[in-house]
C-alpha positions, 0 to 999 in steps of 0.5 A: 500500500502506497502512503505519502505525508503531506508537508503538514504532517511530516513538519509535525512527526518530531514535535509530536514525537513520533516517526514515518515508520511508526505512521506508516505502520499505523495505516497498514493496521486495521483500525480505521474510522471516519473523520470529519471532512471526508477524511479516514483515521487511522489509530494504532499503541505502540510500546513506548517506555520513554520520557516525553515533556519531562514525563515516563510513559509507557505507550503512545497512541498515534492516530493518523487523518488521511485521504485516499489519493491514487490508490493510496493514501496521504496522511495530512496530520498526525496526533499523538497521545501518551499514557 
């Protein structure tokens, strides 16, 4: 499967704290669900074990909005969550 980033989204992955490889991995995986102006979300935890802002966690959630474009996909932005 094709997945491109978006300026946008690929200038957000290190102040967010996650990484293409993680994004692309999130879209590969089956949970999907629908977003607000046509767009399809994506969401996958990875295992984290770090500090991030100066606080451990454990995991990260990264969820990914994308369109379909060309027979793939382009990611527009990307939020992470940590817990």
């Amino acid at each position: 499967m094709k997945v491109r980033l978006h300026s946008h989204a690929r200038d957000r992955l290190q102040e967010r704290g996650t990484t293409e490889e993680e994004v692309i991995a999130t879209i590969e995986r089956v949970e999907r669900f629908a977003a607000k102006l046509g767009r399809t979300g994506f969401r996958c935890n990875f295992s984290f074990d770090g500090e991030w802002n100066s606080r451990r966690y454990s995991a990260k959630q990264v969820e990914a909005y994308a369109v379909e474009e060309d027979g793939g996909w382009l990611v527009i932005t990307v939020i992470v969550r940590y817990f």
